[in-house]
CHARMM-style PDB file with segment names, atoms N, HN, CA, C and O in Angstrom:
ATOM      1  N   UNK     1       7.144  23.781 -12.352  1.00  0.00      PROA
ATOM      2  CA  UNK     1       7.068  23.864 -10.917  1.00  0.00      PROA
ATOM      3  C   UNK     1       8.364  24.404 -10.329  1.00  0.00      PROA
ATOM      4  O   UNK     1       8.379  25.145  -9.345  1.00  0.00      PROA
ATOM      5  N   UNK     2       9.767  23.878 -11.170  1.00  0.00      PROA
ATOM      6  HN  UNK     2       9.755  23.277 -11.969  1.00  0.00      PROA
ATOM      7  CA  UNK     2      10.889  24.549 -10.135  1.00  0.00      PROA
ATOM      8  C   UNK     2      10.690  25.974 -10.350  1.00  0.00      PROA
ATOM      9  O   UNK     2      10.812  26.689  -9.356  1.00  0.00      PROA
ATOM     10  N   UNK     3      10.450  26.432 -11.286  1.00  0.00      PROA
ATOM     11  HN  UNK     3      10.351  25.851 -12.093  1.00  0.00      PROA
ATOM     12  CA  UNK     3      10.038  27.568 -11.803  1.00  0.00      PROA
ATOM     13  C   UNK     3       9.682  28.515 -10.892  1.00  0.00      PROA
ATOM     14  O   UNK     3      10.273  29.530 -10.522  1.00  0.00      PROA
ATOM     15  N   UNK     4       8.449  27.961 -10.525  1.00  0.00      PROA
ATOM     16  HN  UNK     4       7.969  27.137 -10.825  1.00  0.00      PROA
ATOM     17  CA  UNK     4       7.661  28.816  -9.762  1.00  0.00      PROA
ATOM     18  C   UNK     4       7.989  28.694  -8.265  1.00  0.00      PROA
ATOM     19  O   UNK     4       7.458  29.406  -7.412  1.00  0.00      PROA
ATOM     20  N   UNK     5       9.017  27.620  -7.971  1.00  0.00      PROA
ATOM     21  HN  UNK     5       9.449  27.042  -8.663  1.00  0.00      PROA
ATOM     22  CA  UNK     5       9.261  27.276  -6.292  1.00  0.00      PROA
ATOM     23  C   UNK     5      10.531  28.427  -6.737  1.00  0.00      PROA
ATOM     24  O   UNK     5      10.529  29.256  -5.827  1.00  0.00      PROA
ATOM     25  N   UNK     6      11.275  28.689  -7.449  1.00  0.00      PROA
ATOM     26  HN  UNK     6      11.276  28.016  -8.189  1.00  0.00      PROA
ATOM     27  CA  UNK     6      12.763  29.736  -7.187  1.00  0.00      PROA
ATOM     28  C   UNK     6      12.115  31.314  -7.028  1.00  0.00      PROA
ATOM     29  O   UNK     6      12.725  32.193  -6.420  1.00  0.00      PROA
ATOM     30  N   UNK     7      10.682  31.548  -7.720  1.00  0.00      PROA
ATOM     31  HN  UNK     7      10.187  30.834  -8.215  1.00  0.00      PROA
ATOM     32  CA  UNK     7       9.975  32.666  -7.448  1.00  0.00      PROA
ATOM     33  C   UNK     7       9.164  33.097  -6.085  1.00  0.00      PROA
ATOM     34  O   UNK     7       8.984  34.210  -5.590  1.00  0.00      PROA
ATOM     35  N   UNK     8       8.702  31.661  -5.628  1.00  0.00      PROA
ATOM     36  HN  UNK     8       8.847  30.757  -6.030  1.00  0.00      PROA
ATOM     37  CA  UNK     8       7.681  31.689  -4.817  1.00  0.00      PROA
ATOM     38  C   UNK     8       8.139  31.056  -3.357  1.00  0.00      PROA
ATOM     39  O   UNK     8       7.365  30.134  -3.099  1.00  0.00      PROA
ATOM     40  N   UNK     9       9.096  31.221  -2.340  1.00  0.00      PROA
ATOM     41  HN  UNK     9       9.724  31.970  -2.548  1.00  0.00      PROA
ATOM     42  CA  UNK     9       9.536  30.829  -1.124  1.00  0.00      PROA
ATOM     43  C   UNK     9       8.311  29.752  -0.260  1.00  0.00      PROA
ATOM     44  O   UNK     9       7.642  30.325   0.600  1.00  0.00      PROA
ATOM     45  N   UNK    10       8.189  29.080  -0.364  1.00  0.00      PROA
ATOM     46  HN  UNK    10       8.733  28.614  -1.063  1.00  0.00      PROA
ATOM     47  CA  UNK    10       7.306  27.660   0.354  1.00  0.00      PROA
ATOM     48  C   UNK    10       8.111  26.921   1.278  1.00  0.00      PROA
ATOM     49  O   UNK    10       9.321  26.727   1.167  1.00  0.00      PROA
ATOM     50  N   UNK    11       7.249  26.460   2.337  1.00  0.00      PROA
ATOM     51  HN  UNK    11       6.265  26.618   2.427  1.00  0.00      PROA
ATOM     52  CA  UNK    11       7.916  25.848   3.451  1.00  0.00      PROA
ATOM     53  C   UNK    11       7.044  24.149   3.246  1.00  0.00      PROA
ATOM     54  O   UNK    11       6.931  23.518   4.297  1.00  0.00      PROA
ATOM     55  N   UNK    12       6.694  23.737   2.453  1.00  0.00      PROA
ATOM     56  HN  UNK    12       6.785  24.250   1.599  1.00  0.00      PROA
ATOM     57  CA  UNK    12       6.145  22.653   3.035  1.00  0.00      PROA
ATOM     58  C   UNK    12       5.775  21.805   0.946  1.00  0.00      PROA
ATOM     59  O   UNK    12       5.407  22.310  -0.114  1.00  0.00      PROA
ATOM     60  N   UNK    13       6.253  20.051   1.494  1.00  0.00      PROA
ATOM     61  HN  UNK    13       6.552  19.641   2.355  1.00  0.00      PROA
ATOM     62  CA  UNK    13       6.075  19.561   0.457  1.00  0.00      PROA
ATOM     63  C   UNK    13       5.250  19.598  -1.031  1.00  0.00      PROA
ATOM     64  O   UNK    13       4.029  19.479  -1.135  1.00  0.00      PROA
ATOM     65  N   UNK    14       5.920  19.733  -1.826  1.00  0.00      PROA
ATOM     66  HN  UNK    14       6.912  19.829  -1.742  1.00  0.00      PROA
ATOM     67  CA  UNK    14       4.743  19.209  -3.281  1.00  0.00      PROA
ATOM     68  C   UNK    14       5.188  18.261  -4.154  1.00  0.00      PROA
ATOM     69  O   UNK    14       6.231  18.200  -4.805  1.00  0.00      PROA
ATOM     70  N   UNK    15       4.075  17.393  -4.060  1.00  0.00      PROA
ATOM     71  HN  UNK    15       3.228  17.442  -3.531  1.00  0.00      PROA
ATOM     72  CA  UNK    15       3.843  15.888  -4.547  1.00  0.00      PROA
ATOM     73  C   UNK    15       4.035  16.482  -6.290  1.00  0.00      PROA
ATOM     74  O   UNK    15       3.427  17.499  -6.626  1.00  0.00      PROA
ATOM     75  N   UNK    16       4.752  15.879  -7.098  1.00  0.00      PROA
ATOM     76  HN  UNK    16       5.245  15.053  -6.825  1.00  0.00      PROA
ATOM     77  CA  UNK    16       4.341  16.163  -8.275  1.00  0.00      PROA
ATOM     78  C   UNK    16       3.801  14.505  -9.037  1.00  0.00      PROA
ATOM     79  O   UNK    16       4.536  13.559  -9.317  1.00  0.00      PROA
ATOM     80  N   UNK    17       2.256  14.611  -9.221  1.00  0.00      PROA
ATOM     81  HN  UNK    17       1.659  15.380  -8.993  1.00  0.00      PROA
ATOM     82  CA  UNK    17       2.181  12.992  -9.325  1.00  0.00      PROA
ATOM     83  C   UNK    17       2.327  12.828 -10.945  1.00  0.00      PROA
ATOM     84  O   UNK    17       1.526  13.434 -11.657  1.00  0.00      PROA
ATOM     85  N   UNK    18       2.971  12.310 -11.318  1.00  0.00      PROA
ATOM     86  HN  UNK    18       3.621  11.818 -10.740  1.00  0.00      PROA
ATOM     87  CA  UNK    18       3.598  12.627 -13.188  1.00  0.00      PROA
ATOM     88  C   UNK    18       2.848  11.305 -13.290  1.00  0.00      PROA
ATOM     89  O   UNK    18       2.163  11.518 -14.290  1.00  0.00      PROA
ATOM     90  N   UNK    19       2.510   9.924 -12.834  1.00  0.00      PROA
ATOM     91  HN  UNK    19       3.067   9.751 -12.022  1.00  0.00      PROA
ATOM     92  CA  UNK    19       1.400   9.494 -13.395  1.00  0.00      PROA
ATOM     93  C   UNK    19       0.229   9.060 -13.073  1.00  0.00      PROA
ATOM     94  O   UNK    19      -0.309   7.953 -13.099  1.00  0.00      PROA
ATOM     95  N   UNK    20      -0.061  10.021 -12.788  1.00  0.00      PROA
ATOM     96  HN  UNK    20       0.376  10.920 -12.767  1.00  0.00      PROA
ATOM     97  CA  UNK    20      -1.537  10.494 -12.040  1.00  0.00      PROA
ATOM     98  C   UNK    20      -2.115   8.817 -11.095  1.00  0.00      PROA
ATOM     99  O   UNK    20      -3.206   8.331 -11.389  1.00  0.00      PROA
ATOM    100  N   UNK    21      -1.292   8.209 -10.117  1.00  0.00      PROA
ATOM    101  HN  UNK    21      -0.405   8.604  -9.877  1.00  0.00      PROA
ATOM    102  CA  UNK    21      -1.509   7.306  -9.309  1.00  0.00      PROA
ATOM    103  C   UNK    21      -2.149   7.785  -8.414  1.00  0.00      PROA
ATOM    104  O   UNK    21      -3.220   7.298  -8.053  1.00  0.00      PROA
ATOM    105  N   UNK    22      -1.620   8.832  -7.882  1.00  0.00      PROA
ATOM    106  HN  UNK    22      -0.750   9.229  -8.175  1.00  0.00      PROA
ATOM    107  CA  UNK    22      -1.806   9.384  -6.681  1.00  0.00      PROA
ATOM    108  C   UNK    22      -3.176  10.086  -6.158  1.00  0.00      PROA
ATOM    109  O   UNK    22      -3.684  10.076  -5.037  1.00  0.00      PROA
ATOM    110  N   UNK    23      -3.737  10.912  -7.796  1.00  0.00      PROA
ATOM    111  HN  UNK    23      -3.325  10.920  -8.707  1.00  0.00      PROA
ATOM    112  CA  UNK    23      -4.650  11.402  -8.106  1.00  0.00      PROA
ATOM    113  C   UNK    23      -6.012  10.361  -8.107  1.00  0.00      PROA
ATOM    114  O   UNK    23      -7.131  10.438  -7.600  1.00  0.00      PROA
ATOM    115  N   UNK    24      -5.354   9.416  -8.893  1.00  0.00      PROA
ATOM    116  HN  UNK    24      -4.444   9.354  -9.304  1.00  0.00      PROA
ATOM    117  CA  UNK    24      -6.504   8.367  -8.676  1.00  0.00      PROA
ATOM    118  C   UNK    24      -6.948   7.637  -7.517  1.00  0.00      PROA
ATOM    119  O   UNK    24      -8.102   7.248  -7.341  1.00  0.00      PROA
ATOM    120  N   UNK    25      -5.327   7.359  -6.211  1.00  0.00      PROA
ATOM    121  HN  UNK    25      -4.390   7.675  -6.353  1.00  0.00      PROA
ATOM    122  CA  UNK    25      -5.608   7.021  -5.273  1.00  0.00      PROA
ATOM    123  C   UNK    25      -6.735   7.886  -4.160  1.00  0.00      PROA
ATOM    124  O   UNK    25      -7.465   7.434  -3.278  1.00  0.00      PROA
ATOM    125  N   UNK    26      -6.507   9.315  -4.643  1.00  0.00      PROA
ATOM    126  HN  UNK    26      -5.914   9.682  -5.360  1.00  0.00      PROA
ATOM    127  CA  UNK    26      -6.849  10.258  -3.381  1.00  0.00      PROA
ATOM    128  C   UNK    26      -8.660  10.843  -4.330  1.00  0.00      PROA
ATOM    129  O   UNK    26      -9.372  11.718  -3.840  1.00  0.00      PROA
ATOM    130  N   UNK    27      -8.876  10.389  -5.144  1.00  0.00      PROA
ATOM    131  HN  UNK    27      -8.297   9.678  -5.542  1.00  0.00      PROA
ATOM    132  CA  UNK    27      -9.899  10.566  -5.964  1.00  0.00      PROA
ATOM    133  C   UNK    27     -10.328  12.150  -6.345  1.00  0.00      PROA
ATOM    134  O   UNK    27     -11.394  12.763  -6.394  1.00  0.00      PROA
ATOM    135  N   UNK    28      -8.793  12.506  -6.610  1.00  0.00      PROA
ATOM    136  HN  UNK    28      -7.926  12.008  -6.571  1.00  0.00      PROA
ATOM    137  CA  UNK    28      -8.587  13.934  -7.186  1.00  0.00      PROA
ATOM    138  C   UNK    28      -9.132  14.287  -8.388  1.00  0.00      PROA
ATOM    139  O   UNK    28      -8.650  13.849  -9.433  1.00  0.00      PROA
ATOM    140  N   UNK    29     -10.188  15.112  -8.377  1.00  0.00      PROA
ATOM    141  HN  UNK    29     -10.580  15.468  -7.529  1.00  0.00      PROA
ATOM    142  CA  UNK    29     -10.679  15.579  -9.853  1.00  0.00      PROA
ATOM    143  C   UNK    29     -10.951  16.659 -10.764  1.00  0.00      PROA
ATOM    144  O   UNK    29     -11.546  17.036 -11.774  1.00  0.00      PROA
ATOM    145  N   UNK    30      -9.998  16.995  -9.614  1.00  0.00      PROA
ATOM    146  HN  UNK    30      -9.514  16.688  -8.794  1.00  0.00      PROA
ATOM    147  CA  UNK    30     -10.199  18.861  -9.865  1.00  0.00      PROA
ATOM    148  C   UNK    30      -8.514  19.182  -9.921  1.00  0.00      PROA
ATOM    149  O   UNK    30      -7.756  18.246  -9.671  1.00  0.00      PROA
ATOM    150  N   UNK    31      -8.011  20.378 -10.218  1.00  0.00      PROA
ATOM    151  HN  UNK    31      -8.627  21.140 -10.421  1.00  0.00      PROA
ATOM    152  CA  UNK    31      -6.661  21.073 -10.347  1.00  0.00      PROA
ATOM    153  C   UNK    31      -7.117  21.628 -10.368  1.00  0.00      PROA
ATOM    154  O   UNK    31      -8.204  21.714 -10.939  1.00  0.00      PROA
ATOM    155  N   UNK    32      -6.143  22.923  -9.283  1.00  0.00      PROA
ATOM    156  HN  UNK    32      -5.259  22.853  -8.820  1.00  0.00      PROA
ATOM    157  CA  UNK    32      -5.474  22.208  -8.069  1.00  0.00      PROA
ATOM    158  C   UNK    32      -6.151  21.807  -7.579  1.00  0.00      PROA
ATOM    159  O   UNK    32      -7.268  22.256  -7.834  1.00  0.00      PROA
ATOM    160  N   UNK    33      -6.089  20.757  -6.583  1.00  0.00      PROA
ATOM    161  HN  UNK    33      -5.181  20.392  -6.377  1.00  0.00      PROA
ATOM    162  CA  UNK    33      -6.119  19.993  -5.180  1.00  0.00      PROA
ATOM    163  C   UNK    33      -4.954  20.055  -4.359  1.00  0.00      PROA
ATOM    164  O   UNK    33      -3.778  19.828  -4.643  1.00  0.00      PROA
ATOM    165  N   UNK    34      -5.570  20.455  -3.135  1.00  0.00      PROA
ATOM    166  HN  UNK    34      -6.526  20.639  -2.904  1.00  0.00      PROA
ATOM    167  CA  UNK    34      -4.696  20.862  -2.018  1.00  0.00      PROA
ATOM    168  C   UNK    34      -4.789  19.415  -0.743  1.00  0.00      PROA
ATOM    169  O   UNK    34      -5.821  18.795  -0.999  1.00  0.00      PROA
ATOM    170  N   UNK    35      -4.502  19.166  -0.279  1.00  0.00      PROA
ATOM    171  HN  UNK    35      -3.664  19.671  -0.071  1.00  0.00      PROA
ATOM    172  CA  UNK    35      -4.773  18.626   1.179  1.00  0.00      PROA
ATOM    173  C   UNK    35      -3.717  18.942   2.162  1.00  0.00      PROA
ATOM    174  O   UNK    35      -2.503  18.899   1.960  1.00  0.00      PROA
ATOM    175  N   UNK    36      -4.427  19.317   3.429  1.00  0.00      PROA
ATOM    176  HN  UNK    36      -5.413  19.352   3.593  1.00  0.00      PROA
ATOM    177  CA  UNK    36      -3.673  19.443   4.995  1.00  0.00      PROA
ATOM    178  C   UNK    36      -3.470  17.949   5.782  1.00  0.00      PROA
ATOM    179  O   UNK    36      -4.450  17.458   6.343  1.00  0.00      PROA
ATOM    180  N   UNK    37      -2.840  17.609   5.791  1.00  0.00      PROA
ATOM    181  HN  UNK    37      -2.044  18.008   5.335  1.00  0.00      PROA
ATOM    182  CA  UNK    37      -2.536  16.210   6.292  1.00  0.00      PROA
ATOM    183  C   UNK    37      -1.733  16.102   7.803  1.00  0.00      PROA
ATOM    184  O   UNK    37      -0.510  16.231   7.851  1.00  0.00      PROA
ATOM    185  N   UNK    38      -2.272  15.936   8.611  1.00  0.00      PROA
ATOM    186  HN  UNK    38      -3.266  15.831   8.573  1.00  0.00      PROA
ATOM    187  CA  UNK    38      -1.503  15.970  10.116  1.00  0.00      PROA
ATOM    188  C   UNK    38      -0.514  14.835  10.116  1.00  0.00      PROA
ATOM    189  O   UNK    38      -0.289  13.976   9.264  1.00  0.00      PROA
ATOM    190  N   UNK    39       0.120  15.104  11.528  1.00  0.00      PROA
ATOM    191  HN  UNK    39      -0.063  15.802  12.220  1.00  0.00      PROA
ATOM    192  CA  UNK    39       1.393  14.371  11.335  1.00  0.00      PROA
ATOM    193  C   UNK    39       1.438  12.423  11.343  1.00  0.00      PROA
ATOM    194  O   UNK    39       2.357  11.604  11.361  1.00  0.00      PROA
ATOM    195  N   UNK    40       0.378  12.351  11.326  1.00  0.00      PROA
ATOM    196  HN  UNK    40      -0.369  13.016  11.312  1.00  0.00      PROA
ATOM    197  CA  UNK    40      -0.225  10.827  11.973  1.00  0.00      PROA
ATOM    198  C   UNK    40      -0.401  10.781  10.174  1.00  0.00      PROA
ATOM    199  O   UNK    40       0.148   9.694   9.993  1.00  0.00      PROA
ATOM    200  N   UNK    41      -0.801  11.249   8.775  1.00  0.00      PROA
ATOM    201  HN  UNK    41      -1.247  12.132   8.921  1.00  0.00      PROA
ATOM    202  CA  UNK    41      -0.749  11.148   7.979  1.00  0.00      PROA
ATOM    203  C   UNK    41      -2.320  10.982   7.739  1.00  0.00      PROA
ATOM    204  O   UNK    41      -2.772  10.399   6.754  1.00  0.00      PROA
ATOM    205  N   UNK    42      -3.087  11.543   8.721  1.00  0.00      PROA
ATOM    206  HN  UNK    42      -2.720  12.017   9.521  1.00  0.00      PROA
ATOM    207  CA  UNK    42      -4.903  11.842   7.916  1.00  0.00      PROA
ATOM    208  C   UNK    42      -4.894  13.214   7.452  1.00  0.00      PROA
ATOM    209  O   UNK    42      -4.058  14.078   7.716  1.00  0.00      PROA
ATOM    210  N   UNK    43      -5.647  13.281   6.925  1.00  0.00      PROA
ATOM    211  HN  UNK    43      -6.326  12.579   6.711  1.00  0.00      PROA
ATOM    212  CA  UNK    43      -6.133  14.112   5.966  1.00  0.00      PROA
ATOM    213  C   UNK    43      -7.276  15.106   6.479  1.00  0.00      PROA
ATOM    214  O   UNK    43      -8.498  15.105   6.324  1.00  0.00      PROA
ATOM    215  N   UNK    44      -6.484  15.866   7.080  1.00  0.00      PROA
ATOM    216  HN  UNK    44      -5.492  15.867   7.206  1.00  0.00      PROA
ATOM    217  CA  UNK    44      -7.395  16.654   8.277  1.00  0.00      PROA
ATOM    218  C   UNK    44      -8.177  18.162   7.065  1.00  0.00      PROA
ATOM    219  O   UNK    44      -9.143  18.787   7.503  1.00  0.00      PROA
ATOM    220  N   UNK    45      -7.764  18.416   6.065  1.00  0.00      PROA
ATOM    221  HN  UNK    45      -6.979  17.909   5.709  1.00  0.00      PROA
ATOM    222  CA  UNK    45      -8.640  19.073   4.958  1.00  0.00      PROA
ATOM    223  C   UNK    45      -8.830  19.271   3.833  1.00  0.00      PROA
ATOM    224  O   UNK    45      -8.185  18.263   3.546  1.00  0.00      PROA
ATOM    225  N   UNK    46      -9.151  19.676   2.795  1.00  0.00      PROA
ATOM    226  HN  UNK    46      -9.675  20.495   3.028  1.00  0.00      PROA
ATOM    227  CA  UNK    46      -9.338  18.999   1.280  1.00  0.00      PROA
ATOM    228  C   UNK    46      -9.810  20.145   0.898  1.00  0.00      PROA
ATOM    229  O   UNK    46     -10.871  20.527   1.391  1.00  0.00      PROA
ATOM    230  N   UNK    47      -9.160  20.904  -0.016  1.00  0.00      PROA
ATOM    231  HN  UNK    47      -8.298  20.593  -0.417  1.00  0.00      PROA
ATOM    232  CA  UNK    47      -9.803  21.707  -1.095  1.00  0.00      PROA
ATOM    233  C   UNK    47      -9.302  21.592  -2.621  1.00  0.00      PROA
ATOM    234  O   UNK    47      -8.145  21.729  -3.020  1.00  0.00      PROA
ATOM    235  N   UNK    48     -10.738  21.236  -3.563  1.00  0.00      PROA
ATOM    236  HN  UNK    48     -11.677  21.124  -3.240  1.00  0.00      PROA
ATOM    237  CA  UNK    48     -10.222  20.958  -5.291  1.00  0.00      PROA
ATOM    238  C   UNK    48     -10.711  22.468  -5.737  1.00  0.00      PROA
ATOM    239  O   UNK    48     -11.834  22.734  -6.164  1.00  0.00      PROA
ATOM    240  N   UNK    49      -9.753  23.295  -5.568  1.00  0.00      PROA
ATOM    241  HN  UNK    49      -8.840  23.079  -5.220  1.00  0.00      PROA
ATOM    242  CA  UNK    49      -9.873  24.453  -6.174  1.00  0.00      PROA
ATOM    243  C   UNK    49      -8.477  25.530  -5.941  1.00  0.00      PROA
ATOM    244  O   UNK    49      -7.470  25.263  -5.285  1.00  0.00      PROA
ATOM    245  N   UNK    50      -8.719  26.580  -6.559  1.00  0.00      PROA
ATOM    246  HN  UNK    50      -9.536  26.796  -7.092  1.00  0.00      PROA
ATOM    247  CA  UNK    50      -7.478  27.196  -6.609  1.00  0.00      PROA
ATOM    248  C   UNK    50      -8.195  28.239  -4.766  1.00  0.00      PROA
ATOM    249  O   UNK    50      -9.327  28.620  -4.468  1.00  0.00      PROA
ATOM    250  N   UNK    51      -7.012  28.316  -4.093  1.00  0.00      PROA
ATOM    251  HN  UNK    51      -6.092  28.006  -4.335  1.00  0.00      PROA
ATOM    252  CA  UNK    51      -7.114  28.805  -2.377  1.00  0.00      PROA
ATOM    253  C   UNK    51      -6.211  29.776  -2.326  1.00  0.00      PROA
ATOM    254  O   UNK    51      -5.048  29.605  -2.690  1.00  0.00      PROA
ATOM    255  N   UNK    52      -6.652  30.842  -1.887  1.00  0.00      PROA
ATOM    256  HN  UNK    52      -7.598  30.981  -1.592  1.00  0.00      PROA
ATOM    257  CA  UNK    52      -5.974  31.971  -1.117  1.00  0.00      PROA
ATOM    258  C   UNK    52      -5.586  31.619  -0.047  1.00  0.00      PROA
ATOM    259  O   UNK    52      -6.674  31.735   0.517  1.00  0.00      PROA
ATOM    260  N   UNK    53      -4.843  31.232   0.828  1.00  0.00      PROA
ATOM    261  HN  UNK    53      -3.959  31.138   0.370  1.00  0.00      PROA
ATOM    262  CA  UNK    53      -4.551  30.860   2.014  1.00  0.00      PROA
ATOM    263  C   UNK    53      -4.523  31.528   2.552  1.00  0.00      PROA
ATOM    264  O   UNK    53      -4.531  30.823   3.561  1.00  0.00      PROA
ATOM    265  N   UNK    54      -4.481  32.701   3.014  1.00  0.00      PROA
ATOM    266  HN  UNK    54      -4.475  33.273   2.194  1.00  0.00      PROA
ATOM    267  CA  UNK    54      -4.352  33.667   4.140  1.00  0.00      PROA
ATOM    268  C   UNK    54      -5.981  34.473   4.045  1.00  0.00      PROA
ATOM    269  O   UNK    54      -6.417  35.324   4.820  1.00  0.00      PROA
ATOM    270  N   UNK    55      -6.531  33.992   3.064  1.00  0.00      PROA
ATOM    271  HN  UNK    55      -6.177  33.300   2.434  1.00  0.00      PROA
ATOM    272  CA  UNK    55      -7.702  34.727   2.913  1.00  0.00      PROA
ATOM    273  C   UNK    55      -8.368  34.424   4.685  1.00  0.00      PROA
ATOM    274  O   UNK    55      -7.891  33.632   5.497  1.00  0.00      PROA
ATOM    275  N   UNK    56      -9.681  35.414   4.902  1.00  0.00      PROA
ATOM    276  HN  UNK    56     -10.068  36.058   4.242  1.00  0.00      PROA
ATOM    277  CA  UNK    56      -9.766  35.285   6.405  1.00  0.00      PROA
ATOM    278  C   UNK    56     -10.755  33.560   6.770  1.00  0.00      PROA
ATOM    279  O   UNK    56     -10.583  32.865   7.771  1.00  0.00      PROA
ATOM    280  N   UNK    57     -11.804  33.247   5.537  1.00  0.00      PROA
ATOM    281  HN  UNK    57     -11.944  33.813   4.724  1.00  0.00      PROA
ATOM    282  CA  UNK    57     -12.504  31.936   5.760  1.00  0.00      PROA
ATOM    283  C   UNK    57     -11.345  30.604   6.116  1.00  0.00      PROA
ATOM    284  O   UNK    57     -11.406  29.761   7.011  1.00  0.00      PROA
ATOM    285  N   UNK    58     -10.428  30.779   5.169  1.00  0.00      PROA
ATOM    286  HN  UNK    58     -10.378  31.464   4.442  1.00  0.00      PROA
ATOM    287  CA  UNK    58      -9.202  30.105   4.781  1.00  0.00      PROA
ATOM    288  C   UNK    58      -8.776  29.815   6.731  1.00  0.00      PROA
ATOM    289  O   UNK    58      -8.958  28.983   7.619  1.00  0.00      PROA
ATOM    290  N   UNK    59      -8.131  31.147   6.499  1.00  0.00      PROA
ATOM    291  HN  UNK    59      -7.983  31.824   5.778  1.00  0.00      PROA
ATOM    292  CA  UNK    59      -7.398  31.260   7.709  1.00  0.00      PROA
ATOM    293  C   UNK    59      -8.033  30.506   9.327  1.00  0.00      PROA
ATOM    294  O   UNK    59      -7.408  29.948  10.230  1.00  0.00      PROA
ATOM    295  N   UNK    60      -9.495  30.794   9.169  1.00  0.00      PROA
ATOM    296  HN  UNK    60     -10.002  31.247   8.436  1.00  0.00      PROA
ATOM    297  CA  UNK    60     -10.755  30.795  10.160  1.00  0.00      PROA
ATOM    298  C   UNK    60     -10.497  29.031   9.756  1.00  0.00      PROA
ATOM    299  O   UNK    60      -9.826  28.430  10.595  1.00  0.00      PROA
ATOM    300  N   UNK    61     -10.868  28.404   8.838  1.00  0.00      PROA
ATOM    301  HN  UNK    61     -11.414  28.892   8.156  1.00  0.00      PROA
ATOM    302  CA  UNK    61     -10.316  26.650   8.365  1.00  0.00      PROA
ATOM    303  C   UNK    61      -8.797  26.015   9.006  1.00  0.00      PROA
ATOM    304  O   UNK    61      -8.686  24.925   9.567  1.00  0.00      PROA
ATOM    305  N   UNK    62      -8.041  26.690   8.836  1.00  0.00      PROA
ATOM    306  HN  UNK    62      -8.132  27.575   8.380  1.00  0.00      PROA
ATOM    307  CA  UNK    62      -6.564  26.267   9.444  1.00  0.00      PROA
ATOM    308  C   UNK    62      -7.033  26.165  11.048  1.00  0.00      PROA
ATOM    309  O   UNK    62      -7.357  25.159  11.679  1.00  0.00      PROA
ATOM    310  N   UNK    63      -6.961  27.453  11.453  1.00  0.00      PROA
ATOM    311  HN  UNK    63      -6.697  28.270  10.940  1.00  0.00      PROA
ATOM    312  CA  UNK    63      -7.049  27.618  12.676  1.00  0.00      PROA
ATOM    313  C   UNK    63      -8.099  26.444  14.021  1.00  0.00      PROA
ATOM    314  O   UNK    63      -7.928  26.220  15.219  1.00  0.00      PROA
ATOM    315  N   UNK    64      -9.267  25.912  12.874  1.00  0.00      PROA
ATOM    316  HN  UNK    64      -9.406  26.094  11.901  1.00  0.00      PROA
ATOM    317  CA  UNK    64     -10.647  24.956  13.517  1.00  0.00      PROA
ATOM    318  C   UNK    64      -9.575  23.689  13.353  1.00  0.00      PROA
ATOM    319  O   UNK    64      -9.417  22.964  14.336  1.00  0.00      PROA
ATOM    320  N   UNK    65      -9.029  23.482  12.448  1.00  0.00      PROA
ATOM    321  HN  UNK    65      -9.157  24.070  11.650  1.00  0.00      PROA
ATOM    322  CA  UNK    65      -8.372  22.058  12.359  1.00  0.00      PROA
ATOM    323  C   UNK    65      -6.829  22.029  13.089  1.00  0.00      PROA
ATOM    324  O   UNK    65      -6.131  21.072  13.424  1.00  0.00      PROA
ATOM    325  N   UNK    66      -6.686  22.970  13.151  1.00  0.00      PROA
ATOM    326  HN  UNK    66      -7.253  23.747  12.878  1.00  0.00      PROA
ATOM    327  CA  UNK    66      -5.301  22.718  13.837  1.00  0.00      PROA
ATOM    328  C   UNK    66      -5.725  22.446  15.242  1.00  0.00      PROA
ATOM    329  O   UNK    66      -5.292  21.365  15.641  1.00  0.00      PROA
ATOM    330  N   UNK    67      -6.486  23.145  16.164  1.00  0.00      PROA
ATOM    331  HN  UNK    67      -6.837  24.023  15.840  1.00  0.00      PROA
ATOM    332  CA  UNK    67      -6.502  22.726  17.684  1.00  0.00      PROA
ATOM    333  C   UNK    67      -6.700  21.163  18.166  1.00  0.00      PROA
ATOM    334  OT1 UNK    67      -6.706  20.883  19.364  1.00  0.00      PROA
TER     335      UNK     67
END
């Protein structure tokens, strides 16, 4: 992962759960799993798959949950 964060410029946290607590808490069953979490700490979206983020559905998803 540092690996890929000194290649890849990111603005926003990654959980690395090394013993899979977290995974079990959030009933993660897929890699990757993503979640958007607002500032109140819900879990405003959920995708268990690998995401293009800027893709336009993607983008059209950010945009419905953010207002």
């Amino acid at each position: 992962m540092n690996a890929f964060r000194k290649k890849v410029p990111i603005d926003f946290p990654v959980l690395m759960d090394r013993t899979g607590d977290v995974s079990k808490a959030w009933k993660v069953y897929a890699f990757p799993s993503s979640f958007l979490i607002d500032r109140t700490g819900r879990v405003r979206y959920s995708i268990n798959t690998g995401a293009v983020w800027d893709a336009p559905d993607v983008m059209d998803k950010l945009r419905e949950i953010s207002q």
